[in-house]
N, C-alpha and C positions, 0 to 999 in steps of 0.2 A: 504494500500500500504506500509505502514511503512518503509519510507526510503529507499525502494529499488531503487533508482537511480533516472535517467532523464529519458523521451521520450518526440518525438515529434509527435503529434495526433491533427486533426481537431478540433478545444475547441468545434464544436457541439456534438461530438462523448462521451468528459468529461463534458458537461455542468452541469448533477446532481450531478456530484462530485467535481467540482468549488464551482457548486452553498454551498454547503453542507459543504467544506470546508475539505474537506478527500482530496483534490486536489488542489494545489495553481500553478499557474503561476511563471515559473522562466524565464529568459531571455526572457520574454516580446518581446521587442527593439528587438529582431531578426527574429521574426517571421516575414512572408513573408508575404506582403499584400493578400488582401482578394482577391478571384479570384470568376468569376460568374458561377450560378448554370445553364447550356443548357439543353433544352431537344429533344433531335435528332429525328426523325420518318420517316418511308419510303417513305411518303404518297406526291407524287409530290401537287407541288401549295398550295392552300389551303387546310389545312387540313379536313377530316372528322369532324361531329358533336362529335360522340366518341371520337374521338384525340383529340378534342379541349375541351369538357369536360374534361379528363384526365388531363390535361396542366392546364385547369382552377383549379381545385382541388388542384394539385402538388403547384402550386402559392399560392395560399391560403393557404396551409398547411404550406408552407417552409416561408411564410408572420409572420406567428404566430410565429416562431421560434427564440425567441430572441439573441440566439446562433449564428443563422446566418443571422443578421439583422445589416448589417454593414454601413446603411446610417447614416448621419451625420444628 
């Protein structure tokens, strides 16, 4: 990146570049708290076994993600 500027981008979208150290955090302190990840679907009531597989997966995946792991 070499000193080309600022942006502001979701840190999961930079995490290997945090991580890595090609990307550092500036104005921290202004960033907007963390907001939740939904997953919408058509499917009245309860959902299908398929829809609810998908959602379980989606959880688990976004689980593992320490980028977006913003419990205390």
């Amino acid at each position: 990146m070499a000193g080309r500027g600022t942006t502001r981008v979701l840190s999961c979208m930079i995490a290997p570049q945090l991580e890595s150290g090609e990307l550092e955090l500036v104005l921290d302190e202004t960033a907007p708290p963390a907001a939740p990840v939904h997953v919408v679907h058509k499917e009245p009531g309860n959902a299908s076994a398929r829809i609810r597989a998908i959602v379980d997966f989606l959880v688990e995946q976004l689980r593992r993600e320490p980028s977006l792991n913003y419990r205390s």
